[in-house]
C-alpha positions as CSV (number, residue, x, y, z in Angstrom):
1,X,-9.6,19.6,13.4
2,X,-8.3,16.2,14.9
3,X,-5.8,16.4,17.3
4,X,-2.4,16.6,15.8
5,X,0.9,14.9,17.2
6,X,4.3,15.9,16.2
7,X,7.3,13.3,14.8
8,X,10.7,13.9,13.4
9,X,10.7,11.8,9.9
10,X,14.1,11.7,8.0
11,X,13.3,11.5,3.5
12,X,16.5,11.0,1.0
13,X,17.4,13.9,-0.5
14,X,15.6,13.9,-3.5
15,X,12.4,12.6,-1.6
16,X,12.2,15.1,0.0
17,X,12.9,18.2,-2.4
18,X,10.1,16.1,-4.9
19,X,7.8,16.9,-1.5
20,X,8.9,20.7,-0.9
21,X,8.5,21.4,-4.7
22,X,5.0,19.2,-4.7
23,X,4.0,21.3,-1.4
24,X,4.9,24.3,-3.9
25,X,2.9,23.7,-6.5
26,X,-0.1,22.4,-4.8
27,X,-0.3,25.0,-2.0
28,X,-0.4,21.8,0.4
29,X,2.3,21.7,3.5
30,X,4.8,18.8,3.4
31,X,2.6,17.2,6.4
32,X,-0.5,17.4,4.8
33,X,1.1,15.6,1.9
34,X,2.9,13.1,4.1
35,X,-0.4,12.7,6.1
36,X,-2.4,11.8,3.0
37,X,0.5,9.7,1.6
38,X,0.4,7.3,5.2
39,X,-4.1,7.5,5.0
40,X,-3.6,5.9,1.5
41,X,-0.8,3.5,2.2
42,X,-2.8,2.1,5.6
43,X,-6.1,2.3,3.7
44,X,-4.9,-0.2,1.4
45,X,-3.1,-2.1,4.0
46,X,-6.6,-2.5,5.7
47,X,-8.4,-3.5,2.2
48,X,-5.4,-6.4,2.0
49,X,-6.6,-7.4,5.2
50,X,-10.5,-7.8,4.4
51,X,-9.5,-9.5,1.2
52,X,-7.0,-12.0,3.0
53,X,-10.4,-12.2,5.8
54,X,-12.7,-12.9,2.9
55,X,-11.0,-15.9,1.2
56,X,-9.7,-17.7,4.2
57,X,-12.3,-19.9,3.8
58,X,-11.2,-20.9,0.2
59,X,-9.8,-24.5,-0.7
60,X,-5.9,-24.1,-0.4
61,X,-4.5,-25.4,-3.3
62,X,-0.9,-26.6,-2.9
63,X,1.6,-25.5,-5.8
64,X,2.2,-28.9,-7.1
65,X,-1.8,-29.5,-7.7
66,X,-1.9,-26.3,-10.1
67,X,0.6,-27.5,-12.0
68,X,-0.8,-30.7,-12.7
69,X,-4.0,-29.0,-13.1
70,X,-2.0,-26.8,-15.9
71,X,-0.2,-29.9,-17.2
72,X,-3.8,-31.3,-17.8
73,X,-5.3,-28.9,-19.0
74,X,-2.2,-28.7,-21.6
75,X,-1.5,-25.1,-20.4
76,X,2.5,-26.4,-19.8
């Protein structure tokens, strides 16, 4: 089991009574809910971060050259 530290987190009222009855009904303890709810958000965070690594190599394309690319093309 990894090594486990302890914080004090403050949740809106009806946060956090949608966590104690989710805790309920899924035999799950409010951390282990929190816990998996911060993994998830920070996984994604991390796959952002590869994308935005990935295409900084791309052409950069300035706003006013995809409009004219769109008025061109007769999309506007």
């Amino acid at each position: 089991m990894p090594t486990t530290k302890r914080a004090t987190v403050y949740f809106e009222a009806p946060i956090h009574r949608a966590l104690r009855l989710k805790s309920a009904e899924t035999d799950a303890s409010v951390s282990d809910l929190v816990n998996a709810a911060v993994r998830r958000s920070l996984a994604e965070d991390a796959e952002d971060l590869a994308a935005f690594r990935e295409r900084a190599k791309e052409p950069r394309l300035t706003f006013e050259a995809v409009v004219r690319d769109l008025k061109k093309r007769g999309k506007l």
